[in-house]
C-alpha positions, -999 to 999 in steps of 0.1 A, spaced: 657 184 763 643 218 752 629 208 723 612 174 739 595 196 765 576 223 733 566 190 719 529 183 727 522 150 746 506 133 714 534 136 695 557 128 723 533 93 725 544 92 686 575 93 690 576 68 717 552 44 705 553 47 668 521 18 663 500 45 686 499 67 662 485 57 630 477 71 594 438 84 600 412 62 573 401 74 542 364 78 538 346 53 512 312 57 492 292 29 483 280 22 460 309 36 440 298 61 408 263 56 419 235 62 391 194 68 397 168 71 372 158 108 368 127 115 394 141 82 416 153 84 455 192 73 461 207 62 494 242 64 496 265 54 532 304 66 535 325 47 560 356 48 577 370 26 604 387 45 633 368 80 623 343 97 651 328 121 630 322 118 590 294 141 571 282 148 537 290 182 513 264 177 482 246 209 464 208 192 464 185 181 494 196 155 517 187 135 549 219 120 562 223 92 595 257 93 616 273 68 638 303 57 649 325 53 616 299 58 595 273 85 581 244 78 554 229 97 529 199 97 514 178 118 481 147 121 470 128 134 441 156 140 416 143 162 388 178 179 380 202 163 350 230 187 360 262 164 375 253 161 414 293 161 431 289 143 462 320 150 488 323 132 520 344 134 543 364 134 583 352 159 605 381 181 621 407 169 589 423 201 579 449 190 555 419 172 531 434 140 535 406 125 545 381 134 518 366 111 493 345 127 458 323 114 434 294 116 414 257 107 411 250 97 378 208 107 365 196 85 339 163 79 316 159 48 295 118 39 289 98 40 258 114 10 241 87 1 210 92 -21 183 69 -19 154 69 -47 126 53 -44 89 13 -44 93 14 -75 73 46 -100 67 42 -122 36 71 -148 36 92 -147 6 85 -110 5 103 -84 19 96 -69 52 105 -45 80 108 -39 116 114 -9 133 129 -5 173 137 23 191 139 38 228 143 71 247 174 77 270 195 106 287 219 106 307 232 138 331 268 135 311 277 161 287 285 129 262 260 112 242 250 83 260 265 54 255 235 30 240 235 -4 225 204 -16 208 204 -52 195 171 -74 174 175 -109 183 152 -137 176 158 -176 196 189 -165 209 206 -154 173 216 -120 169 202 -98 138 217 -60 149 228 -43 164 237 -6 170 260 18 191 246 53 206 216 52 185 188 53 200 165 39 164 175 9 146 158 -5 108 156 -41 98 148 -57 65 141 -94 60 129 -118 41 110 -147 61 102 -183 50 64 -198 55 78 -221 86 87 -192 106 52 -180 113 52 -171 152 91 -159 154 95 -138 187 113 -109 180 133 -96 207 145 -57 209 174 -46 238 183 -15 251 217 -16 274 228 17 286 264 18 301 266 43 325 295 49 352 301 10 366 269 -1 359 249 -12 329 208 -12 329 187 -25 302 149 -29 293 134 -49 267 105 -57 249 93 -84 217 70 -90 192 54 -124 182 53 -123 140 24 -136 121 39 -148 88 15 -148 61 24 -170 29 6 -172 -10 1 -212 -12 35 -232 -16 42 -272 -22 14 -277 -41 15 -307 -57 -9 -330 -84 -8 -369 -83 -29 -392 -100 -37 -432 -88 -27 -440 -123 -12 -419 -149 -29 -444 -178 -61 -458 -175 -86 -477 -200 -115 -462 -210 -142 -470 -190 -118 -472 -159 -115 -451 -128 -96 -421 -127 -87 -400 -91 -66 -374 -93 -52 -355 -60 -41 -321 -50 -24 -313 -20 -11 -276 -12 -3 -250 19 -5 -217 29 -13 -194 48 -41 -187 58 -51 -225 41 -58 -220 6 -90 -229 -12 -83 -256 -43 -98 -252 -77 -96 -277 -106 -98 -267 -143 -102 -303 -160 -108 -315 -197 -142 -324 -195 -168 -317 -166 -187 -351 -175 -186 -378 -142 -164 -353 -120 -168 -357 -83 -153 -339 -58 -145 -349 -28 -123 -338 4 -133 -297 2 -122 -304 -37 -90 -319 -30 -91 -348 -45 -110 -353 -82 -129 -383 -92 -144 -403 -123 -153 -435 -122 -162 -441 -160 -130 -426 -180 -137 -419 -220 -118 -403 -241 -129 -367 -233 -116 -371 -198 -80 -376 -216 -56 -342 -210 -44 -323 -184 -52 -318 -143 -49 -284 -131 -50 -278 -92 -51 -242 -86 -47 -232 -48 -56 -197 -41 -55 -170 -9 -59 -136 -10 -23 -131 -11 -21 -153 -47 -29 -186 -65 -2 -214 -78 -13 -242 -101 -3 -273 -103 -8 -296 -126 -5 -334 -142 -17 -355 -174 -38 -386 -172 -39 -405 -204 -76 -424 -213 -66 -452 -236 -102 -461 -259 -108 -494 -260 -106 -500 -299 -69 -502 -298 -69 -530 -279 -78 -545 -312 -62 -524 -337 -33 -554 -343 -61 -582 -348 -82 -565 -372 -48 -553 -393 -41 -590 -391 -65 -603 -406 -67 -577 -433 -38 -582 -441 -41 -621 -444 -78 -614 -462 -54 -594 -488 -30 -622 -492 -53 -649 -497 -75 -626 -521 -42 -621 -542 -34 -662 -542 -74 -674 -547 -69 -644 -578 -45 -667 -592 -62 -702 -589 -95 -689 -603 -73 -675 -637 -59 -713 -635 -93 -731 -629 -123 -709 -628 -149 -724 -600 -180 -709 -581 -186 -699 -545 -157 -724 -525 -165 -743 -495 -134 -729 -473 -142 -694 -483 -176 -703 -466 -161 -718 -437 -139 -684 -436 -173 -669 -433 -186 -689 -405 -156 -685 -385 -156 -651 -390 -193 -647 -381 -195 -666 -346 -156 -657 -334 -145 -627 -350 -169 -599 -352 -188 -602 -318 -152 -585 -307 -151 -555 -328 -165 -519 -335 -196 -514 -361 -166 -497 -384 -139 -524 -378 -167 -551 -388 -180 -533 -419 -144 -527 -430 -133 -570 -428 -166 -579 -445 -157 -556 -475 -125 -574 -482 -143 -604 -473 -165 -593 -505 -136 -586 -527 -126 -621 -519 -160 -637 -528 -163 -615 -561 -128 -623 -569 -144 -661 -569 -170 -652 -591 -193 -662 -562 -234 -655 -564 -235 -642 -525 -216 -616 -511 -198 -618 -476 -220 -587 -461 -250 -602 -475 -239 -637 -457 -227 -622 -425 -261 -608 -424 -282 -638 -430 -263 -654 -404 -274 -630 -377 -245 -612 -369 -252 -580 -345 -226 -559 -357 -232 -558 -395 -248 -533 -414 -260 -538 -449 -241 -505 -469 -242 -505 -505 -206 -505 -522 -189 -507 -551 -193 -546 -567 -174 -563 -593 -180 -596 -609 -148 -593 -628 -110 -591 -624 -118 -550 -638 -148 -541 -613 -135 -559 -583 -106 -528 -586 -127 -506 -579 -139 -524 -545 -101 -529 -539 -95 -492 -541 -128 -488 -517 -116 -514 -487 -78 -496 -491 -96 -462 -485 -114 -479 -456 -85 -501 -439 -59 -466 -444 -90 -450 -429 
């Protein structure tokens, strides 16, 4: 009984009533491992349930609030990076069980600049630069990420660095790519970030050009257009380097090239060159200009050749039975006169009435075909002296002249 009676009444209500007499709180900060920029205000509160007095030990400025279970604290103006320790704490608690410690974390993260090449030419190589500015008040380097992203996709990234360096190599369609640079500093539970982007202007020599003509193969005399399509950027201007100048119009700021009367100087090659000031490409394609005296190159060597064979055979029945000028070589002449020659060149003309001669001197006839082609009023004949022969001897001479002229 002694011993009850030294004991103080509070612990003798202990004793008694053991709920009565509960474990005191422990103080709490919020927000926990608080961070402010450097030069920023923080305002901090510490709590505790079933406390009637708590208060604030920190080693800068302060304004603190009290009430019942709670007292706040607020800072201003913080221009220090050393480690600010904040303490709070139950007024009256001598054993310190009722103490809570942490720190307030000064940061800097600003500046964040991202600097692409001057000029980007796609298909070229090219550059862009980031970086940003931070500090932290921990002896550590801070713990930085810096990433380059561009529609949502990921180019770099980098870990406490605070520069980063990216080469590429863009294509012509990305002209206008947002570039997006991101700075995330992780500091105590928290993690801030700024961020800034670039919009690209993709420049590009001229690409996809391409050279088309209507018709690859046209008749003389026909119509030839000839296009040229090409991109770029900026738009290229189109120059043509053609085989003849003659007839040309351009149309369409010079994309598309015109004639409407082909000869045979417009045959060759179609060059399209598409030029910025970043470079030219040509492009190029053939148009073929048929003349029109091959449309009759296989009549006239037809009828050469028969002219040949029946000079040969009419040599033979004139050894047999010698006769003048004969009717169906004159006939010959006729049809040759009115069907024949109105369809051919001055030189294919001149070149069937000389074996047309041979044939009449090989008859011992008294007019010659040129001679009879001409009396009959026949437009494309002209008159040439040649070599005659009124025998089997001097008509090889005229033989070896129509050769020269048919091989010709």
């Amino acid at each position: 009984m002694g011993r009850l009676r030294a004991l103080s009444p509070l612990a003798l209500l202990c004793l008694c009533l053991p709920a009565a007499c509960l474990d005191p709180c422990v103080p709490s900060i919020t927000p926990p491992k608080p961070v402010v920029p450097f030069g920023g205000s923080v305002d901090l509160n510490c709590t505790c349930a079933n406390a009637s007095e708590l208060n604030w030990e920190v080693s800068v400025l302060k304004k603190t609030q009290q009430g019942p279970g709670w007292v706040s604290l607020s800072i201003t103006n913080i221009s220090d990076w050393s480690p600010v320790d904040l303490k709070c704490y139950r007024q009256g608690d001598l054993e310190g069980r009722a103490i809570v410690e942490d720190m307030l974390h000064v940061y800097e993260l600003s500046h964040l600049e991202i600097h692409p090449d001057a000029e980007i030419v796609a298909r070229r190589k090219g550059q862009v630069f980031c970086r940003v500015y931070a500090r932290t008040s921990e002896e550590s380097e801070p713990d930085l990420t810096l990433t380059l992203s561009s529609g949502g996709h990921e180019w770099l990234r980098t870990h406490r660095n605070h520069s980063l360096q990216y080469d590429f190599v863009l294509k012509p369609e990305q002209d206008g790519t947002e570039l997006v640079c991101e700075a995330k500093l992780h500091l105590g539970q928290q993690e801030l970030s700024v961020n800034t982007s670039v919009t690209l202007r993709v420049w590009a020599i001229p690409y996809n050009v391409s050279v088309w003509a209507e018709q690859m193969s046209v008749a003389a005399g026909g119509n030839i257009v000839v296009r040229c399509h090409a991109q770029g950027n900026p738009p290229p201007v189109l120059h043509w380097v053609l085989p003849s100048e003659d007839g040309v119009q351009r149309l369409d700021n010079d994309s598309i090239v015109t004639i409407s009367t082909a000869q045979s100087a417009h045959n060759g090659t179609y060059k399209c060159v598409a030029e910025n000031r970043f470079g030219s490409v040509t492009g190029q394609t053939d148009v073929v200009v048929e003349a029109s005296y091959q449309v009759w190159v296989a009549p006239v060597v037809v009828v050469v050749m028969l002219i040949v064979v029946a000079c040969i055979c009419l040599s033979l029945w004139k050894i047999l039975s010698p006769t003048a000028w004969h009717p169906s070589l004159e006939r010959a002449l006729k049809w040759v006169t009115l069907e024949l020659l109105p369809m051919l060149e001055e030189g294919e003309t001149y070149l069937v009435t000389c074996w047309m001669d041979l044939l009449g001197d090989l008859l011992g006839g008294q007019h010659d075909a040129t001679g009879y082609l001409h009396l009959q009023g026949s437009p494309n004949v002209v008159v040439t002296p040649q070599p005659r022969g009124r025998s089997l001897l001097g008509a090889t001479s005229l033989v070896r002249h129509c050769h020269s002229l048919t091989l010709g």
